[in-house]
N, C-alpha and C positions, 0 to 999 in steps of 0.2 A: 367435530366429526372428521373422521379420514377419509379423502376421496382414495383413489385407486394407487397414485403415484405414492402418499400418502402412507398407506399401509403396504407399499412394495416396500418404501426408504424404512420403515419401522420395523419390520423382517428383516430387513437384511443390515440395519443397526444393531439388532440382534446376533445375527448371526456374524458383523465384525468385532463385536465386542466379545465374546464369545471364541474367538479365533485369537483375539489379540492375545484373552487372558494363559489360553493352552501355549501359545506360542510365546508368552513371556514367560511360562515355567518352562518347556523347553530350551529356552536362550539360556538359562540356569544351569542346564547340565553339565558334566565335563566331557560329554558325548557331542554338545551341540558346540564345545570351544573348541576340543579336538577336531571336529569338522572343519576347523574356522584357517586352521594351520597348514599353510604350506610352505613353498622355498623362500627362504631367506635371501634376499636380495645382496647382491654381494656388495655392491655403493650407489650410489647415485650418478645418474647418468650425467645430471648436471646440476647445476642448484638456480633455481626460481628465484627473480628480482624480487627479494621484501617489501619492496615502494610498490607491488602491485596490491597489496593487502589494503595499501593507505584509504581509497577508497570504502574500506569498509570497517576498518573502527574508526573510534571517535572515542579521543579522552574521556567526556564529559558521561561518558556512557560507562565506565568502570573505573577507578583508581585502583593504582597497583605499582606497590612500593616493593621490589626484588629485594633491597637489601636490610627490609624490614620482616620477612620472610620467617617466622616458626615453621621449620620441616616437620617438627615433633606431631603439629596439630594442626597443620597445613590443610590436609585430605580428609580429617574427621573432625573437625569444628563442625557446628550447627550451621546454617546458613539461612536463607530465602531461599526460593523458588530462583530466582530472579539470580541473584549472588551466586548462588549454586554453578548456576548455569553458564555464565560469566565467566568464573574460574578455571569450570572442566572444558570451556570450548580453546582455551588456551591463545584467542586473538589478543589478550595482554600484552604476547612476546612482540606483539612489532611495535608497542608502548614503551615497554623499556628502554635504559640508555643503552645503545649496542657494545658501549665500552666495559658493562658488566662482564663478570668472570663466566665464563662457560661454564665452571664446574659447577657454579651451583644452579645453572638451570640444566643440568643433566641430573642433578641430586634429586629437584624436583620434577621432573620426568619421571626419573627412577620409580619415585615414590609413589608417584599416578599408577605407572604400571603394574606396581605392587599390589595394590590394593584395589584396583580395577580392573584386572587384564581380562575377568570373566563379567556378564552382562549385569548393569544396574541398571534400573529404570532412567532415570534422569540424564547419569552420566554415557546411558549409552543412547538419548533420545537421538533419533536421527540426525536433527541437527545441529543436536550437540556436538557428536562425532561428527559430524560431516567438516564440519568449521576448525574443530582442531585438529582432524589428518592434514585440512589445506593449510592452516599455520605452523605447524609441525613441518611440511614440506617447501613451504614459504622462510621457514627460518631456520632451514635446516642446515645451512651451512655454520652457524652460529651455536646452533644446538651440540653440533658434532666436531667442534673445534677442541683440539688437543685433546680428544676420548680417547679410551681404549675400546680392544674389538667388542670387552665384554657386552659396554651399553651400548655400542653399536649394533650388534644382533641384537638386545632387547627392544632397542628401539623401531628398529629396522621390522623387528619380528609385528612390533602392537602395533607398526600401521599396515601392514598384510592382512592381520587379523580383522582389524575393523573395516578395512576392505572390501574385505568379502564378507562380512557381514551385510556391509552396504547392497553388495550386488547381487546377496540372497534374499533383500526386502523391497530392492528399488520398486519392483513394482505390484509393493500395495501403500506406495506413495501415492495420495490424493493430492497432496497438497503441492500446487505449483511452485510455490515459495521457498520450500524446505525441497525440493526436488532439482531444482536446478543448485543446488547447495549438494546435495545426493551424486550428482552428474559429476560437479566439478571436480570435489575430491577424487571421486574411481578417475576420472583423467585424467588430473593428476598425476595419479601413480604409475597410470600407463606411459606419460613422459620421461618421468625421472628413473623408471626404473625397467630396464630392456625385458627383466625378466617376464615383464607383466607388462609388455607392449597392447595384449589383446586385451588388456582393462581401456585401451584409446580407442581403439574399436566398436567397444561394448558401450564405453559412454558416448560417443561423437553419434552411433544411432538411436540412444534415449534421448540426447537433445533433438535429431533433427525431428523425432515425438511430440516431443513437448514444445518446439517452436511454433507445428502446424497447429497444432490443436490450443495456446493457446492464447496467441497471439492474432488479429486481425489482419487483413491485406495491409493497413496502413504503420502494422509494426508498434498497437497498444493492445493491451491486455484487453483479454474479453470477458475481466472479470472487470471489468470498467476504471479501476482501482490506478490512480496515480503513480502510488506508494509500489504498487507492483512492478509498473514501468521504469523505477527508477531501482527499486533491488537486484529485479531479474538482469537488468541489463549492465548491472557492475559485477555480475557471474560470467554472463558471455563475454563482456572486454576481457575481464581476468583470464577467462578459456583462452581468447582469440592469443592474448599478449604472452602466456606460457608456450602454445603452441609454437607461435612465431621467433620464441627465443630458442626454442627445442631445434630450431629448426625443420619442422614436423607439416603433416595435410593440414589445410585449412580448408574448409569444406566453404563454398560456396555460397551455403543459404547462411551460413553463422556469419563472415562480410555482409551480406544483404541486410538479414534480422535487428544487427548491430547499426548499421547506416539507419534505418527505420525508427531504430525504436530512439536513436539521437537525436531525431528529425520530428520526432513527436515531442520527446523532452525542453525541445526550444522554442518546440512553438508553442508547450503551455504553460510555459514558467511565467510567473508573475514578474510583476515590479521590484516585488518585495527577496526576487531569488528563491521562490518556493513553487510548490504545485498548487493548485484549485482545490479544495476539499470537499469533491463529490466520492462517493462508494467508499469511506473506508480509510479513505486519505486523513493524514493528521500532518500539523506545520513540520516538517523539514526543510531546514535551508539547501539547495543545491549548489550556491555559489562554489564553491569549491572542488564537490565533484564535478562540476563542470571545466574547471580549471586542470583538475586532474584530466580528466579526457581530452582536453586541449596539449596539455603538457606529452602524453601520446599522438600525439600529430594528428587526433581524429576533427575532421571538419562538419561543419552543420551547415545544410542545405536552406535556402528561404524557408521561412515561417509558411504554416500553413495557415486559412484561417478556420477547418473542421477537423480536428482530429479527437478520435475515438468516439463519435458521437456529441463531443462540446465544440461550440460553435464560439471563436477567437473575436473578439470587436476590438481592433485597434486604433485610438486616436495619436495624436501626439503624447497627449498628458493621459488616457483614459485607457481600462483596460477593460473589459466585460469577458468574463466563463460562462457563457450559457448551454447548460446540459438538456438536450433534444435527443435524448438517448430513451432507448426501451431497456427493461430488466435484462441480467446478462440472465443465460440459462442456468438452470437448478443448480449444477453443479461448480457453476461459477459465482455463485450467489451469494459464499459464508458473509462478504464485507457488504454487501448492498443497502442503500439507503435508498429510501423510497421518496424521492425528491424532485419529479421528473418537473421541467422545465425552468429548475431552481439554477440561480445565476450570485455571480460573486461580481462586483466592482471593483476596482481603483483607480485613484485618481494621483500622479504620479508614483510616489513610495506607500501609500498613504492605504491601506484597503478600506475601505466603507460599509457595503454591503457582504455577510459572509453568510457560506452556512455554517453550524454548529462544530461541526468537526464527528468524528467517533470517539468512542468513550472504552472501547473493549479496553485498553489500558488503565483505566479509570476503578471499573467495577461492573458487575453484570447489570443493573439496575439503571450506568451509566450509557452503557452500550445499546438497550433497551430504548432510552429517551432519543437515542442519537439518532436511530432507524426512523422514525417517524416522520412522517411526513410534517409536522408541526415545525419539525427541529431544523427544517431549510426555506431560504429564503424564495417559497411560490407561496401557491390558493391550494387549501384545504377543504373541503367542503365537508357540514356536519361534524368537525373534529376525526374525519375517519382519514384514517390511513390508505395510500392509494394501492398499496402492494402491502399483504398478510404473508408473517411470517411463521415459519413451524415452530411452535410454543410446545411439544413431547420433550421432554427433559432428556427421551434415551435418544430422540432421533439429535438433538443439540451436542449431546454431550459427545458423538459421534462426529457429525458434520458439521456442527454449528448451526448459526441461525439462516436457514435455508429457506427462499420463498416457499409460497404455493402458490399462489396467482400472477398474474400475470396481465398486460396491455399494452396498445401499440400508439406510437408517434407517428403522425402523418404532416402533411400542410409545414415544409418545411423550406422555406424559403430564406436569400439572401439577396438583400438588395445594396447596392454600393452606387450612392450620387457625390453629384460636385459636391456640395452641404451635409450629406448626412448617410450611416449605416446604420442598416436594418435589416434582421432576423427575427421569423414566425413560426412559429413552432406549434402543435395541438397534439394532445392526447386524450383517450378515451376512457381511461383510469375509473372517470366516475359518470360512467352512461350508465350504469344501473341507478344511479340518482337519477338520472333523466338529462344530464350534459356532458357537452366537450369541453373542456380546457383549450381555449387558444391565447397564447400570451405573443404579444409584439414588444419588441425593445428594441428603440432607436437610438443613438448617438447624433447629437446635432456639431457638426465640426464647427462651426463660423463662432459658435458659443459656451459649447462643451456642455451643452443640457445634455440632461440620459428623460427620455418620455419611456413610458411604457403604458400598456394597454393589455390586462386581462378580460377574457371574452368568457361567456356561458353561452354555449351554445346549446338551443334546446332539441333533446332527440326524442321528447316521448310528447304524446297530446296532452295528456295531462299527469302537470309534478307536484305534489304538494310543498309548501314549504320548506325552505331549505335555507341555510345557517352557513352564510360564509367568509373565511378570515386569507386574509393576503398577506403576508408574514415576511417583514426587510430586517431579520435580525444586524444587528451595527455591529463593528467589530471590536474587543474590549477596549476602551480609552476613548471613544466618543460620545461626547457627551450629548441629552436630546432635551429640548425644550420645547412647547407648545407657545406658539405668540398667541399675543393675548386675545386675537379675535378666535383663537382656537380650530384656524382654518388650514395652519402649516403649522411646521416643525421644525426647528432650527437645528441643526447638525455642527456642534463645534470639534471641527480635528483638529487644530490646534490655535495656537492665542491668536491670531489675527486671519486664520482659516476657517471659513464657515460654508453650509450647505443649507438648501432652503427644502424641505421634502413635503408637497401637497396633493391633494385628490379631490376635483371639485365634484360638491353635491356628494361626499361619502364621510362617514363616521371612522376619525382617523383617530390611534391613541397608541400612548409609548408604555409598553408593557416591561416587565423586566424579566429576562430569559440567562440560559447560560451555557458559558462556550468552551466547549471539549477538546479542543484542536490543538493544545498543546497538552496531551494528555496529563490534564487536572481540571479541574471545576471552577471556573472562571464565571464571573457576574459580568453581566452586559445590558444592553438595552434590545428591544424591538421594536419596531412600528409595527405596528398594524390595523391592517384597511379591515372594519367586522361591516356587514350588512346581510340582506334576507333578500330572494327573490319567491315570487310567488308563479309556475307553469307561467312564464316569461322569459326571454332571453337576456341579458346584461350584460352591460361594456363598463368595465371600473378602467377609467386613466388615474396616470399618476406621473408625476414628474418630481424629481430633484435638478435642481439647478445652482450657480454661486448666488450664496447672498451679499446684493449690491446693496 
């Protein structure tokens, strides 16, 4: 059934899908391309360092051989989705060797331009285009090396074009991701090129937009989302470091947002060089773009130990993510997973406890498993999920998977002694069952035990039986054994590395699950605490510790 919000978002998925479709035969015309046309730029005001791009490909992410090149069938070969999209964003050029010949990446320019200069679906998806005006512009000195004027006005001419294409759609950009991608390019163009100075203008007030709305006080995404915090904020350096070479305004909040959002990145990077795999997040290494942002002279402030809502536990050897976060709002919601109080470990390099990852890269069916509250390491109750998702194919096919409900974290405490750290966290998620959720997890320093302790807290007089499972998915490559009195669980990470994981007085058993975090289908193991309470309250402990 639709509540009211419900069938507002199914309206008016109606009525974007509907808009899109008029407005992609529109983009078709040669009324809506001749719109698109104006002054040709007479050169570049100056050319953009290529080593700013470096941050944002990745060899392993496309192969691409220049001097293996078919022009003939270059632009109409078949392709993927994926391949497609690759080739027309044109971030290849800063892969190549830069000792190649100019000519024949203006050949193949040429040939883009030829045969796309009016709107295709794909090759003109926003962020399709968006990614190949800033590499076009980014490699433009190389692009336009020993040309003549002819491919310089064409070329000059198709990133005008797409330009203002951009700046006649930016805003029925929902997507945070693909918008600051949107942003970049139009500013871009407003640096390199005087004629379209007021493209710097037009984008420098869409971002200071999109900074307030959707970023926190603390400079994380309030789509809760890792992955976010680390995309978005290799768009602002790239903004901030063009500007500053343009010689051009720096606006204020863009230094601040940037210090923020480096100062979040540091402090929840793992052991392992990666982010935590709550809302959305899948394994990306950071080491490097962090090296990058280092090799720009940008500095990072003390760690914090709460940012975004996950609560940081640092030992020497031990690291704990625990998410004490409530759902981001509707509209920030396409990545959510419904995992509240779900926590990651590691024990030097070493991760132990994860959650599952997301699967949207995977398949629909993959991404589906991910959301669930089953698919993160807390307490499930009844096998129900704690946050419902919109299941409407038009409202998904629209927005994605958009919650509907909603609850809140309270009883949020940090405790820091000589011996030991500890955070408490509680949610409401499943008081229509008739309880709270409060989970405690300690660090003990003098030993390096991790305890923890999940709570039922009873909110109604009378509950009927209920069905509940505490879920420590392992991370792939450790192994889990039951000792033989079948009271613990031995955790082997590697040959002469073990872990002991017990819950006295609870029905403990190693399940087999599977981990989505490096976008593919991984086998793994789980622990899991199952028991029953009956209109009573319950305290399940549980500790891992080293096996001596």
């Amino acid at each position: 059934m639709f509540n009211l919000k419900g069938i507002f978002f199914y309206f008016l998925a109606i009525k974007i899908i509907l808009t899109k479709a008029i407005k992609r035969f529109y983009f078709r015309t040669n009324y809506y391309y001749k719109s698109l046309k104006s002054e040709i730029p007479k050169q570049f005001y100056f050319y953009p360092n290529p080593f700013l791009l470096s941050s944002l490909t990745n060899h392993q992410n496309f192969s691409f051989k220049i001097e293996n090149v078919n022009l003939e069938i270059l632009w109409s070969k078949p392709l993927s989705v994926k391949n497609e999209k690759n080739l027309n964003n044109f971030f290849w050029l800063s892969l190549i060797d830069r000792k190649n010949d100019g000519v024949i990446i203006q050949k193949i320019i040429s040939k883009w331009i030829y045969k796309n200069q009016k709107y295709k679906k794909i090759v003109w998806d926003s962020d399709v285009l968006s990614k190949r005006v800033i590499s076009w512009i980014l490699n433009s000195e190389i692009i336009l090396n020993n040309t003549d004027n002819n491919f310089k006005d064409h070329f000059l001419q198709s990133i005008v074009i797409q330009i203002n294409h951009l700046k006649k759609n930016i805003e029925f950009q929902n997507n945070y991701s693909k918008k600051i991608e949107n942003i970049t390019a139009i500013l871009l163009s407003g640096l390199v090129f005087k004629e379209y100075n007021d493209n710097f203008d037009f984008a420098i007030k869409e971002l200071e937009k999109l900074v307030e709305n959707f970023f926190d006080n603390q400079g994380f995404p309030n789509s809760r989302n890792p992955n976010d915090l680390v995309q978005i904020s290799k768009y602002l350096i790239l903004i901030k470091e063009c500007s500053k070479d343009a010689q051009n305004f720096i606006p204020e909040y863009l230094d601040d947002i940037i210090e923020k959002n480096l100062n979040c990145l540091n402090s929840i990077k793992t052991s392992r060089n990666e982010t935590p795999l709550f809302n959305g997040n899948t394994e990306n290494k950071i080491d490097k773009y962090l090296e990058y942002v280092r090799s720009l002279d940008y500095k990072f402030k003390k760690n914090k130990n709460l940012i975004g809502n996950i609560y940081i536990l640092k030992n020497k050897k031990q690291n704990i993510f625990f998410d004490v976060g409530e759902p981001p709002k509707k509209s920030f919601s396409n990545n959510y997973q419904s995992g509240p109080l779900s926590f990651e470990y590691y024990i030097n390099e070493n991760k132990i406890i994860t959650n599952c990852g997301f699967g949207s890269k995977i398949s629909k069916k993959a991404e589906l498993l991910s959301r669930l509250t089953s698919a993160q390491s807390t307490l499930c109750i009844n096998d129900t999920s704690v946050t419902k998702f919109e299941r409407n194919k038009l409202i998904n096919s629209t927005y994605g998977a958009l919650i509907k409900n909603n609850f809140k974290t309270s009883d949020i405490n940090f405790f820091e002694e000589d011996n030991s750290v500890e955070v408490t966290a509680s949610h409401n998620a499943y008081e229509n069952l008739g309880y709270i959720h409060k989970r405690v997890i300690k660090i003990k320093k003098n030993n390096e035990d991790l305890l923890g302790s999940d709570i039922l807290i009873k909110k109604k007089d009378k509950i009927p039986l209920i069905n509940y499972a505490i879920r420590f998915h392992l991370y792939p490559g450790i192994s889990a054994v039951k000792t033989i009195g079948e009271k613990s669980i031995v955790l082997q990470i590697e040959k002469n590395k073990s872990l002991v994981f017990s819950s006295e007085n609870e029905k403990i058993l190693i399940e087999k699950s599977i981990f989505l975090g490096r976008n593919q289908i991984l086998n793994n193991f789980c622990i899991t605490i199952y028991g029953t309470t009956n209109n009573k309250e319950k305290k399940i402990d549980w500790i891992l510790k080293k096996n001596n």
